[in-house]
N, C-alpha and C positions, 0 to 999 in steps of 0.2 A: 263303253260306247262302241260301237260297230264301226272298223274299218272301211267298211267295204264302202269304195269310189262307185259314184254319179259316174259313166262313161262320159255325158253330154258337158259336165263341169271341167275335163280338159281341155287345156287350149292348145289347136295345132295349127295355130296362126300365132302373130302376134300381134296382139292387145291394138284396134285400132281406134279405144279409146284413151282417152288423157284425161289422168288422175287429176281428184278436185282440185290439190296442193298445187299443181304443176303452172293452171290459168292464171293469165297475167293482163294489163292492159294492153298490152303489143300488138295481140293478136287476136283476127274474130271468127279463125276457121275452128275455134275447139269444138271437141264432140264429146259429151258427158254420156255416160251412163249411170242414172242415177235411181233410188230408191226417196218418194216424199215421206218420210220418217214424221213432218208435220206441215199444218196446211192454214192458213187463218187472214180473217180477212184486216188490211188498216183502214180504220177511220179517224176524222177527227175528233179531238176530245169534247171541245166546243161544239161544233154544228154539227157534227156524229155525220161527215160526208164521208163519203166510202172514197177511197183513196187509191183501189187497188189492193194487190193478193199478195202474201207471202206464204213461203216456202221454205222448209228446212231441208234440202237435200246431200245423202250421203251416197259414197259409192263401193265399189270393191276396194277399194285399201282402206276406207273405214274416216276417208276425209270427208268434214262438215262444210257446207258452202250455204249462207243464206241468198236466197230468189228471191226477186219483188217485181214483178208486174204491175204497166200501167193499168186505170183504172179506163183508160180509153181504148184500149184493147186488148181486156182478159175475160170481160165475156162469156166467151167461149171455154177459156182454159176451169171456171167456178163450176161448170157442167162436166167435163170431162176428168177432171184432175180426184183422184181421190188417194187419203193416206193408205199407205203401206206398198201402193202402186210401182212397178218400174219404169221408168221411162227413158228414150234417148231423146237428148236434144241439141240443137247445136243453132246457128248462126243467132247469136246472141254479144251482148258486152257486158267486159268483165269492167268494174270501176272500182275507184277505190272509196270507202268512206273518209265524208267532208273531214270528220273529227269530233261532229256538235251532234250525231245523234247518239240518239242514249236507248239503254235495254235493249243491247243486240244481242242474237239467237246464238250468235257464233263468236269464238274468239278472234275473230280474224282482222282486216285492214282491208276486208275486198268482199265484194259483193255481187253476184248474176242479175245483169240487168233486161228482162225480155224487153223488145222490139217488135214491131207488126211482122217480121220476117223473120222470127224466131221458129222453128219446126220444135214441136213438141207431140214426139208419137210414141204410144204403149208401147213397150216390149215384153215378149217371154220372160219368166225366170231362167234365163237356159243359159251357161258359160258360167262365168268366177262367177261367186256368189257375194249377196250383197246385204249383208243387218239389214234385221226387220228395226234396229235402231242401233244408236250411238249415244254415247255420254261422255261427258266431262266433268266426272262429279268432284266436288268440291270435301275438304274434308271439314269435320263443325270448326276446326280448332281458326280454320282460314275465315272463316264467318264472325266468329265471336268467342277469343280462348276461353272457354269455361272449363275450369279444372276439374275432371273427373276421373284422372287417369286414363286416358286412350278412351275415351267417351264421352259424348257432350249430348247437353238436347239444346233443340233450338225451335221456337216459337213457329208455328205456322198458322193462317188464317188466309182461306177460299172465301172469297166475295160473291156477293149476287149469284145468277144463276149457274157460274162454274161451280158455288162452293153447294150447291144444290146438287149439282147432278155428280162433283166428288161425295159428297154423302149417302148418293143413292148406292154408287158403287162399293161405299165401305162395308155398306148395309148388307151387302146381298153377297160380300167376302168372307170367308172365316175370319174374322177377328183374332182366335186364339192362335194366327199364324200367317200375322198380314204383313209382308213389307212394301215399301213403295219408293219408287224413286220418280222424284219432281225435277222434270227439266225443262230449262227458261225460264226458273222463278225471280222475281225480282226480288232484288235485298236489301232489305230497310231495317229503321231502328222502330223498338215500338217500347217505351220506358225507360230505355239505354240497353235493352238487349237486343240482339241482332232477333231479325223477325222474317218468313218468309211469307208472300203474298204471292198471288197468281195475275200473268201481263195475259193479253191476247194472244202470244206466242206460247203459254205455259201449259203442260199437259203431266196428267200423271199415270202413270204404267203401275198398277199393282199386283206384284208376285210377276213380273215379267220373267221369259226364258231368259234370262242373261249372267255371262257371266262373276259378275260382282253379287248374286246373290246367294250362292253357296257359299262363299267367302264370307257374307255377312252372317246367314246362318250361322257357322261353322267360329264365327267370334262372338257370337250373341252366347253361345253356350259354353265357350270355353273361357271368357276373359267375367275375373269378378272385380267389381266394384271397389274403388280405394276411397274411405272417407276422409283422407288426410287433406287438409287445405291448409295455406301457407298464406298469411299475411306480411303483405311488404311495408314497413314502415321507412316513410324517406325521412331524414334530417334537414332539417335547413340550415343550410350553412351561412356561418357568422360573417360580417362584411370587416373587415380590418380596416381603416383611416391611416393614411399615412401621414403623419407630423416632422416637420424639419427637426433633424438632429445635429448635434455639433460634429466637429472633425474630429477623428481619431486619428492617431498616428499607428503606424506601422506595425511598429510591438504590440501596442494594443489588438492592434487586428488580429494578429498571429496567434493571439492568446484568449479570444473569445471564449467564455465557458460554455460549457454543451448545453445548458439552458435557456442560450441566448434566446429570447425570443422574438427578436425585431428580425425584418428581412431586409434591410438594406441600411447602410450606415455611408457615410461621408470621409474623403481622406484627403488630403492635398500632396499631391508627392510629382516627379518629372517623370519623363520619359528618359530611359536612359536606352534602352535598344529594342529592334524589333527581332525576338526568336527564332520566326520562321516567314522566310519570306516567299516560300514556295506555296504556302496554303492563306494567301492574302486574300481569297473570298473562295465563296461553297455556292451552287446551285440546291435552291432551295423548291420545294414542291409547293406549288400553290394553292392546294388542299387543304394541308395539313402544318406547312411551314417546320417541317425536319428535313436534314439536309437527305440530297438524292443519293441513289447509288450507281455507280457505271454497271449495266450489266446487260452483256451482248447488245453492245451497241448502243442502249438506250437508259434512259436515266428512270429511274426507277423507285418509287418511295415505299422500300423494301425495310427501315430500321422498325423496329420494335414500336406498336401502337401508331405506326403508320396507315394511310391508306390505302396501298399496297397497288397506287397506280402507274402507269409511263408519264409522266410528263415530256410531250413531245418539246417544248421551248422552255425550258425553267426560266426562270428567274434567275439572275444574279447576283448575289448580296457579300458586302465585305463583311471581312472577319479578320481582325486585327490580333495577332499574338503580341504581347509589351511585356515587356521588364519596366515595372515602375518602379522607384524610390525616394523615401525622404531619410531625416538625420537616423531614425532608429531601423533602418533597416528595405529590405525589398521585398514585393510582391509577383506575380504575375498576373497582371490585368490583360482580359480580351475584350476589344472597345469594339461596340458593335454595327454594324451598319448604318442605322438612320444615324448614329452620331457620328461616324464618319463622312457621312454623305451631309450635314449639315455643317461643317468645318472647314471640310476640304470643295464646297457646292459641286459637286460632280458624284457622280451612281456611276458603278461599275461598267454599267453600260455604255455611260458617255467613252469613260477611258478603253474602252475595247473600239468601239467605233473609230477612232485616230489608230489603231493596229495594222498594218497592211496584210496581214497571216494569225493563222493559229499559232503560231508558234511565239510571233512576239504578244497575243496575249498572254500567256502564263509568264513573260518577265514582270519582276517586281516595278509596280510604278515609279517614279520618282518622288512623283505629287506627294506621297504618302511618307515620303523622309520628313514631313515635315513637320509632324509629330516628334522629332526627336531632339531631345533636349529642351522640351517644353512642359512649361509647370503649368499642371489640370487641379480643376475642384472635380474629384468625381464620386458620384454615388455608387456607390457598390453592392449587387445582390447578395444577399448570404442563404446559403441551402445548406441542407443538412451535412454536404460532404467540408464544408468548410470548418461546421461547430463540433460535431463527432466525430470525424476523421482526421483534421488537422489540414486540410487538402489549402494550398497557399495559391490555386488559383480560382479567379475572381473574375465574374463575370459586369463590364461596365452599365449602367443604367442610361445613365444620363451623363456627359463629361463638359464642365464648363472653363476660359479660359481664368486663372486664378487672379490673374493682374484686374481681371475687370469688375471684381468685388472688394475694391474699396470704400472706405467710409466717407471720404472724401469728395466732393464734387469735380469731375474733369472736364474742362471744356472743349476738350476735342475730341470724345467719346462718340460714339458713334449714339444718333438718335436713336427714341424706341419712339416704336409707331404704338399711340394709344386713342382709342376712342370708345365715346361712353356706348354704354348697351344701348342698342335699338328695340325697341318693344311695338308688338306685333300691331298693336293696337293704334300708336300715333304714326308711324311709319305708312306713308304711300309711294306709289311713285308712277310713271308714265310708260315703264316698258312693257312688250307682249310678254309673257310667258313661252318660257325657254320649248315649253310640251307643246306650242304649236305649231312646231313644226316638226316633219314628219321624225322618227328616229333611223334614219339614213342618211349620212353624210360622205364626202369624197374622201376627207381623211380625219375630220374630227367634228364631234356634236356640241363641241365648244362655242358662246357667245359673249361678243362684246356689246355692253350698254354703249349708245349716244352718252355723250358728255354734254351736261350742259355748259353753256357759254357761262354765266355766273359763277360758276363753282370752279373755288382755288386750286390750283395742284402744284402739287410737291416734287421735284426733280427726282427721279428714281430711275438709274442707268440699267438696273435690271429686271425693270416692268415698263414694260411700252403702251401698258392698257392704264385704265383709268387708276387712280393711284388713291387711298382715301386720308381722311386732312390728318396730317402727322404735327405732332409739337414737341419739343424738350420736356425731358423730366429728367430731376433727378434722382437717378441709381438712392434708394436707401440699403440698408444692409443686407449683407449676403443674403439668406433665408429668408427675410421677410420679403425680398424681391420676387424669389422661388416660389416659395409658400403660394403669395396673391396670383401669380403667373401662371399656375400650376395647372396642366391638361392630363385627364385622365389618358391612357392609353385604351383606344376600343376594344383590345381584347379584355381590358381589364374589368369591363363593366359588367353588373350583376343586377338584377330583377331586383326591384323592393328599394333601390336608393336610388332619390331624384337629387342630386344636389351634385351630381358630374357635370363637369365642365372641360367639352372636348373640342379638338382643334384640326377642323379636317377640312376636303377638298370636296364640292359637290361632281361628282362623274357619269352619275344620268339623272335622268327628270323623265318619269312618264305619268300616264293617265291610264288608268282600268278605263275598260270601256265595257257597253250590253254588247248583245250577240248581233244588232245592231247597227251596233259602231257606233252609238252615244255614248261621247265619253261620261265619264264621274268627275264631280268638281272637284273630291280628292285625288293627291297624284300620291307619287311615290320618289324617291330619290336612294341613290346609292353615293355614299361618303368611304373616305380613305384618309386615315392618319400618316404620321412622321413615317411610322412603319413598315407602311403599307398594306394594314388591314383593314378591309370592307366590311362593313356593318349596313342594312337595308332600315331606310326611315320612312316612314309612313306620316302624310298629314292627312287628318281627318277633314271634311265637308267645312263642320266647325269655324278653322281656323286657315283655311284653303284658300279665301278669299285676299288677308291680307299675306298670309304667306310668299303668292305666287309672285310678291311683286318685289320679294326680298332675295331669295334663292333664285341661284341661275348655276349653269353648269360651265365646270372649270373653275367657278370663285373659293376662294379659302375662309373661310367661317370658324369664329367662337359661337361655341351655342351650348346653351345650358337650360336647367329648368326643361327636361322633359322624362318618361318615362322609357322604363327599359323593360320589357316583357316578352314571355318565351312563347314561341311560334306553338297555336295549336297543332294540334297531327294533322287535322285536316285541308289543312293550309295546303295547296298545290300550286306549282311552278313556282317556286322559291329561286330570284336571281342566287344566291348563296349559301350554299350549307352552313351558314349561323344556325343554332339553336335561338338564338334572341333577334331582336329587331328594335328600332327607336320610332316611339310613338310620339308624336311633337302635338302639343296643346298650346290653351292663350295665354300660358303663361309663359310658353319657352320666349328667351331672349339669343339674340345670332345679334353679331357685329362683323363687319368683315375686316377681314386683316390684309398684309400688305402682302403680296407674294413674290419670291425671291425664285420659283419657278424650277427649285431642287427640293428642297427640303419635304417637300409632300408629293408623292407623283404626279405627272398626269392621268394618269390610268393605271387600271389593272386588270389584267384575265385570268382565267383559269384556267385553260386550255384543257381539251380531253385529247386524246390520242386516238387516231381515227379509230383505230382498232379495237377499243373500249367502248365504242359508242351503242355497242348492242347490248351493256347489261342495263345504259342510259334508257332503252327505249321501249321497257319493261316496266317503268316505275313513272308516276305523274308527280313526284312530291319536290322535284329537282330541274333546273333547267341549266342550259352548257355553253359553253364557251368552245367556238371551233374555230381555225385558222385552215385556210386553204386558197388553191390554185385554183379561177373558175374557169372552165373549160365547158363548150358546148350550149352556150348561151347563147340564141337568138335572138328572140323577140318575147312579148307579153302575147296572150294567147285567153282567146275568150271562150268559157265554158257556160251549160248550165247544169246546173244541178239536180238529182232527183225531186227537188221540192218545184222543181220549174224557174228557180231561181237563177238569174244572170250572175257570174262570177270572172275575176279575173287571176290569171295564176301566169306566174315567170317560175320556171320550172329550169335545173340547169344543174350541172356535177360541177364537186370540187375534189379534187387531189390533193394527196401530201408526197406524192412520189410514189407511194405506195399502194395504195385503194381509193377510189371513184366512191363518192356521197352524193345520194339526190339531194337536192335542197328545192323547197318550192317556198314560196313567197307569194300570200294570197290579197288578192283586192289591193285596199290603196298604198298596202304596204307594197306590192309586187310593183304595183301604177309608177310609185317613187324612187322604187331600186332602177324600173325600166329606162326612168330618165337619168340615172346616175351611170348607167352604163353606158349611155349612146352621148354625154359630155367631156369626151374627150380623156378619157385616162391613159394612162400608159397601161401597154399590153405584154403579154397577160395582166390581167386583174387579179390582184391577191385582195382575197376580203375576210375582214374578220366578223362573224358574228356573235356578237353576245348576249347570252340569253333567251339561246334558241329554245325549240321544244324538238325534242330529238325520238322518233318514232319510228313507226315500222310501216311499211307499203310494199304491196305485192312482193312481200317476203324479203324484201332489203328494205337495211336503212338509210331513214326520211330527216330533214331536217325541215322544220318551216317555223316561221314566225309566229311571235305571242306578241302582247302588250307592250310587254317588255323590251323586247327585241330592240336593239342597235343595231347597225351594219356600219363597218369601216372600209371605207375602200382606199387601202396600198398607204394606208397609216404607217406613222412614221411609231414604229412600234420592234422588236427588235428580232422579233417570229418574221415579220415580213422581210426584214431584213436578210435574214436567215434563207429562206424563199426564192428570192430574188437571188441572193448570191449562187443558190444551186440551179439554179435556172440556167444561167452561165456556161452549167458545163452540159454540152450536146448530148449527152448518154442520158442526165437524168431529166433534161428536154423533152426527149423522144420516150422515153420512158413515162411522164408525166403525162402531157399530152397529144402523144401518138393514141391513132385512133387503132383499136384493136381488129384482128384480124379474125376471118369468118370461120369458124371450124367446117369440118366436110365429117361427112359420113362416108366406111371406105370398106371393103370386105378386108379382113388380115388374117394371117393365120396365128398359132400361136410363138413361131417364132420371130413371124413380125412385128407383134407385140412387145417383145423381150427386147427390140432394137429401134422404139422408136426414139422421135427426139424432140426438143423443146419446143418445136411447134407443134406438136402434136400434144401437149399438154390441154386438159380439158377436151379432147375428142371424143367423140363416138365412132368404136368400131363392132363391125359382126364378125361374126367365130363362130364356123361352122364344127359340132366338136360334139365326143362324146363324154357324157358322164361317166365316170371309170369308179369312182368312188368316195364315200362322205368319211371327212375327217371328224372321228367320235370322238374328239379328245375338247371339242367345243360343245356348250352346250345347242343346241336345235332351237333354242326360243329365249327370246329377254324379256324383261316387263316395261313397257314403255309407256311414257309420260300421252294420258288419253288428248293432251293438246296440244303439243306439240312434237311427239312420236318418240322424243328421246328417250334413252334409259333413264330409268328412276334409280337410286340410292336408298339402303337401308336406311329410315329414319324414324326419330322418335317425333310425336304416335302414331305415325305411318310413315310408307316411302313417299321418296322427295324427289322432286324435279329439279336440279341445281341452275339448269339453259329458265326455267320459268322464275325460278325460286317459289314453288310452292307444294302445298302437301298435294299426295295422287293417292289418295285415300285404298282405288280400287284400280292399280293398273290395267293395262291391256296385256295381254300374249300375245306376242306375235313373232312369226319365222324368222329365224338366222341363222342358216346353213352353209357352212365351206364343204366345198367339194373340190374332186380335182378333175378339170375335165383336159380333153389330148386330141389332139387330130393329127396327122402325118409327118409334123413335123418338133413335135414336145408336146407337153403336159405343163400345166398353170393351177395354179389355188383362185377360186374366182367365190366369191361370197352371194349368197342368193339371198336378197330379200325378201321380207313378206308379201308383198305382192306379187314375187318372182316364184315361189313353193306354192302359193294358192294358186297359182294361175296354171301349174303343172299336176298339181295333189288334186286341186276341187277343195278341200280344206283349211278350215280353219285350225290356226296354234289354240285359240280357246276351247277348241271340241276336246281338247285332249288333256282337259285341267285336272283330272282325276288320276290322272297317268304321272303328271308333274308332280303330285302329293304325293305319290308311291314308290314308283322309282322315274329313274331317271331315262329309262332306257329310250331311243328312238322309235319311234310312232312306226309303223309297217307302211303305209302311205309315204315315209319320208323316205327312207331306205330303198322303199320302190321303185325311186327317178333315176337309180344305175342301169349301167348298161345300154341305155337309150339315146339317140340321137337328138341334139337340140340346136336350134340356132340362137345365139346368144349377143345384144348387145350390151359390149363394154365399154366403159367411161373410165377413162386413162386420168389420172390423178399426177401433178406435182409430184409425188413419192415416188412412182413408179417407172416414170423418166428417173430426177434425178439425184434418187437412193435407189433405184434400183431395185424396188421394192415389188416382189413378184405375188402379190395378191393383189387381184383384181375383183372389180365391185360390177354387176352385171346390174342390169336397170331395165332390161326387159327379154324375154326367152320364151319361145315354144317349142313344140316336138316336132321332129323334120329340119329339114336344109330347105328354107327359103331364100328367093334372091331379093335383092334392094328393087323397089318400086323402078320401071322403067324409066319414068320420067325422072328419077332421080338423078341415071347417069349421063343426062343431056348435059352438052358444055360441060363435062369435069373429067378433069385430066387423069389420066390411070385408070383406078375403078374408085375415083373418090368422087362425093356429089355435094356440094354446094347444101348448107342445114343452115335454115333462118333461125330455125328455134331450137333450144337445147336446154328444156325447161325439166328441172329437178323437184325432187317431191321432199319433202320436209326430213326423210329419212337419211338424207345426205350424210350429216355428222355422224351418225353409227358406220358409216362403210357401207350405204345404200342407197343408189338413188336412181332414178326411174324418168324413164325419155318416152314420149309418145314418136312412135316414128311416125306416123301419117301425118301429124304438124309438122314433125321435124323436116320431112322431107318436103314440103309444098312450099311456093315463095307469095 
């Protein structure tokens, strides 16, 4: 292919438009320079009314932006506008999507919305050059895995007159050498194979100039076919019943044979000391429940088969090391949390709370002496390291006190709270359901029933709510007490056995609702055992009716008699990563027990770390737990939508000390946080939300509410606490919620560069400087992810996008160039990106794919930008202040020394000027990113 440069495709200005990537809703001065790549009209599907136009428009750096145009004034644009056209345009708004529409053109969170004062006028082809199209092609294996070794087929079928007039074209193509690529198709199933169809935005290009089709040639003839196919057979695994067993003693234990095959047995022995009283409880990951690890700073669930995430607030759970003993000898028993927390009635937490410092929590409690010299019935786990290796320590199950299983009747024994099963069906009662009210509270979504005046109650010093009817029994023998008593553990439950009987705390109550907002008669509840593991229940239509009037949230429930069934794949917004879920029918039975307001928590989160929130906002199958500082909350604020629709939205950041989160909260969820905020709370507000939906808007991340959704505001929880205490200290105050300072745009040379300083982190400066020479020891182009720009990864059956997590069957080329450029006072390494080499070459990295198969050597167009004068602006990076880090990332350049816009240097001190906007283009995370300075500089 022919070197030789376009003279008119230099630029010796600089770019006074602003790349697709860069628009935000902030602002309405942008000016695009765009190619309509596609053009099509919407209508209704029902009354087939025309709705107005869309537009698929791309630009010089190769970003996708879908247009939509009212239908009350586009008119004009159905006459003038035609595919393949260029156009500029500008005074328009950018919005973001609601979330609810479906079969969008673009992968984005944002949309161009024309206006009657919208300017939409022709331009020349003349400057950077711009695709006659763009793709995002998908690879088959992302569609539907069909095994065929790095080659799939996949089903397609054209409708009505589209699939008429793609026929006409197939016709009149050579066949013996036809490819095509389909973009905008929708993806369905059609027999349980993936299947593609064509939408009103869907267009197909056959044998198009593009890059990705030499590449497909070029595998079509070289890659042959593997018939090998692999069959996966699953096993079903066997359910094990656990049956009371007698007591062993000690020797016995010690002397299990290696074919023991029971996993837990019985011992009665004392405490005679505790081993270590330095590691008397472990912060545990809320994930995954392995303990964390300390690592720079953050706790981290980093052990083998981990999640491998920060938990910003763990959990804290004891963990007991014992020396136990009876007549034939001693053991090492480690007695575990819930049984320590239901003995001793206090959680690690409570005993931290009485600490005045860090320092007095890590001393050994007292409370906890008091295990010593006391005789336990305890169950004991057995694993393999115990029966095969001999290993004499032992993890406790359950530990009960041994005095209190006598044969005998005691009359001064402490009552047991019994009452018969309640059945779905004779059960009524008079209260509302806990779901109607909204799921936003000050500090807890917990409720108490009226008591009625009839109904007896029983003195209970540590429940001050309703108490239910308690009578004497008595104690029969050890095990058979066990036995009938006995609650499965929820993680212990498995698909296929109905006849678990578990013991937990209800901690939400909601309703699905339509798009709407009519709710469903079915709701949904989140439960939490001794443990503190969450399991999600689901009540059907069915049995919804008398349900509602049994479960309420915060109460402690036996309930048995239901199913236990694993979540399809399809299933999205899952309050918790279970594999399973409880389905409750008219047969389940629930009694409610008495609560002692320790022994089952009152809650649980999962917290993410804000930091993590971005690989959340890529996937629909999971929903999050966040904790934060709100900061920058107004008011409720009234919009409407592209459908013409009235909408309400509270829109507001929260902090962890560290990074700023939108959070928006829509309609009458937004209507009921608005009134929770102006009722008087203490300020700041720390709010927890649980069971957000965590996504992406104008290229950061978005938090907003689902069905599901709770909000806690300045709960008494132990993350807030946390919060709150660091608030205290005025550095991470102002840190938190100090308002950020305005960068400036400033001329520098290159040794002012080399000395700036922490406030100049994130600036833009111009460098007036020559190119001296390209560092060849890089390569000149990367393959980059066609949606999100990043570098791609070798992968098996193609490369891989790790920031997407998906295949890129047919990357892009695009420029990445170090040079060293110098002006009078030093020389700098400054990296050009593909926008920045097109905008000087006329060129594109793909023109040159035939060069990249052969050798490697630099293009004569690239090589050519030495020696030349350019003006350059640089974006100063964290690194480069303070590491010191002397490569800089240039984000826009032309040829010549130009000066800053005049009206730039009005009011600013030095030669620095006042920049409202400092909007980056997607290529940021490779070492690239790109400023329109005519926004940047206008206020």
């Amino acid at each position: 292919m022919s070197e030789k440069t376009t003279s008119s495709f230099i630029v010796n200005d600089l770019s006074p438009y602003s790349p697709i990537d860069t628009v935000d809703t902030t602002t309405y001065d942008w000016k695009l320079r765009v190619r309509v790549q596609s053009f099509w009209k919407s209508m209704s599907r029902e009354k087939q009314e025309f709705w107005g136009v869309n537009m698929l428009l791309i630009d010089d750096s190769n970003g996708r932006l879908h247009a939509f145009a009212n239908s009350k004034y586009c008119g004009d644009l159905l006459k003038e506008i035609k595919e393949g056209e260029i156009y500029v345009i500008s005074n328009f708004k950018v919005k973001d999507y609601l979330g609810d529409e479906k079969y969008r053109a673009v992968r984005s969170k944002k949309h161009i919305f024309f206006t009657p004062h919208t300017l939409f006028k022709k331009a020349t082809d003349v400057g950077l050059p711009i695709e006659l199209y763009a793709f995002d092609l998908f690879h088959y294996d992302a569609l539907e895995k069909l095994a065929d070794d790095n080659r799939s087929s996949v089903h397609v079928t054209f409708f009505d007159q589209f699939g008429e007039l793609a026929e006409k074209d197939f016709r009149n193509a050579d066949c013996r050498n036809l490819y095509v690529i389909i973009c905008c198709a929708k993806v369905g199933r059609y027999e349980g194979l993936a299947h593609l169809s064509n939408y009103p935005a869907t267009r197909v290009y056959i044998n198009p100039k593009h890059y990705c089709m030499n590449e497909l040639k070029r595998r079509c003839i070289s890659e042959k076919k593997n018939e090998a196919v692999m069959v996966e057979i699953q096993e079903e695994e066997e359910v094990v019943v656990q049956m009371p067993r007698k007591i062993l003693k000690v020797k016995d234990i010690k002397s299990l044979p290696k074919d023991f095959g029971e996993d837990s047995i019985f011992c009665e022995v004392t405490v005679k000391r505790i081993t270590d009283n330095k590691s008397w409880y472990f912060r545990k990951c809320t994930g995954c429940d392995l303990e964390l690890e300390l690592e720079h700073g953050k706790f981290i669930c980093s052990r083998p088969n981990g999640c491998g995430r920060i938990i910003p607030y763990p959990e804290k759970r004891f963990r007991l090391c014992t020396l136990c003993s009876d007549e034939t000898g001693s053991v090492a028993i480690i007695f575990p949390d819930h049984e320590i927390t239901k003995l001793i009635d206090k959680t690690v937490i409570d005993l931290h709370a009485d600490c005045s410092d860090e320092a007095e929590e890590e001393k050994f409690p007292e409370v906890l002496k008091v295990f010593l010299k006391q005789k336990y019935t305890i169950n004991l786990s057995i694993n393999q390291e115990n029966v095969e290796k001999g290993s004499t320590v032992f993890h406790a199950k359950e530990i009960l006190q041994a005095q209190e299983k006598g044969d005998s009747f005691d009359p001064n024994s402490a009552t047991v709270v019994e009452i018969g099963d309640i059945s779905l069906v004779n059960e009524s009662g008079t209260e509302q359901n806990a779901s109607e009210t909204p799921n936003t509270e000050k500090s807890t979504n917990m409720k108490t029933r009226p008591r009625n005046i009839s109904e007896s109650l029983a003195f209970n010093p540590t429940d001050a709510s309703v108490s239910p009817l308690v009578k004497k029994i008595k104690l029969e023998k050890q095990f058979k007490t066990m036995a009938s008593n006995h609650y499965t553990a929820v993680e212990n439950l498995k698909p296929g056995v109905d006849q678990y009987k578990i013991k937990v705390r209800v901690i939400r109550l909601w309703r699905g609702a339509t798009k709407s907002g009519e709710e469903f008669k079915s709701f949904n509840v989140i439960v939490i055992d001794q443990k503190g593991h969450r399991i999600h229940g689901f009540v059907p239509t069915k049995c919804a009716d008398e349900f509602q009037f049994i479960v309420y949230v915060g109460r402690v429930y036996s309930i048995k008699n239901f199913d236990v069934q694993i979540y399809k794949q399809t299933e999205k917004f899952r309050v918790l990563r279970n594999a399973t879920q409880l389905v409750f029918n008219q047969d389940t039975i629930i009694q409610q027990l008495a609560d002692d307001g320790v022994t089952i928590p009152a809650n649980a989160f999962d917290f993410y770390d804000h930091s993590q929130l971005e690989e959340l906002s890529k996937q629909t199958t999971y929903l999050a737990d966040v904790v934060g500082i709100i900061k920058d909350y107004d008011n409720i604020r009234d919009l409407t939508n592209r459908h013409g629709q009235s909408q309400r939205q509270a829109k507001f950041y929260i902090t962890d000390g560290n990074s700023n989160i939108s959070v928006t909260f829509w309609d009458n969820f937004g209507q009921n946080f608005d009134k929770l905020m102006k009722s008087g709370l203490e300020k700041p507000v720390i709010i927890i939300i649980s069971g957000c939906r965590v996504g992406k808007w104008n290229g950061e991340i978005d938090i907003s509410n689902n069905t599901a959704t709770t909000v806690y505001l300045n709960y008494k929880h132990h993350s807030v606490v946390t919060l709150r205490k660091l608030l205290t200290n005025p550095e991470f105050a102002k840190k938190a919620l100090g308002k950020p300072k305005v960068k400036s745009m400033a001329m520098a040379t290159v040794k002012e560069l080399e000395n700036l300083g922490k406030d100049d982190i994130e600036g833009f400066f111009m460098a007036h400087v020559k190119i001296t020479k390209i560092d060849e020891t890089f390569s000149w182009f990367y393959n980059a992810c066609t949606s999100c720009d990043m570098e791609v990864t070798v992968g098996n059956p193609c490369p891989i996008c790790e920031a997407c997590n998906r295949y890129v069957p047919y990357p892009q080329k695009k420029f990445k160039i170090h040079v060293v450029a110098e002006d009078q006072t030093g020389q700098m390494p400054v990296v050009l990106g593909d926008r920045e080499v097109r905008a000087i070459t006329g060129r594109r990295a793909s023109d040159f794919a035939d060069q990249i198969f052969s050798v490697q050597a630099f293009p004569g167009c690239v090589l050519g930008i030495t020696d030349k004068e350019y003006s350059i602006v640089i974006h100063i990076r964290e690194a480069n202040v303070l590491n010191k880090f002397k490569y800089y990332w240039a984000t826009n350049i032309c040829r010549g020394f130009v000066k800053l816009p005049a009206e730039a240097n009005e009011g600013a001190s030095s030669s620095r000027a006042p920049t409202s906007q400092a909007a980056e283009s997607t290529d940021n995370d490779q070492g690239i990113s790109t400023v329109d300075l005519k926004s940047s500089l206008t206020d």
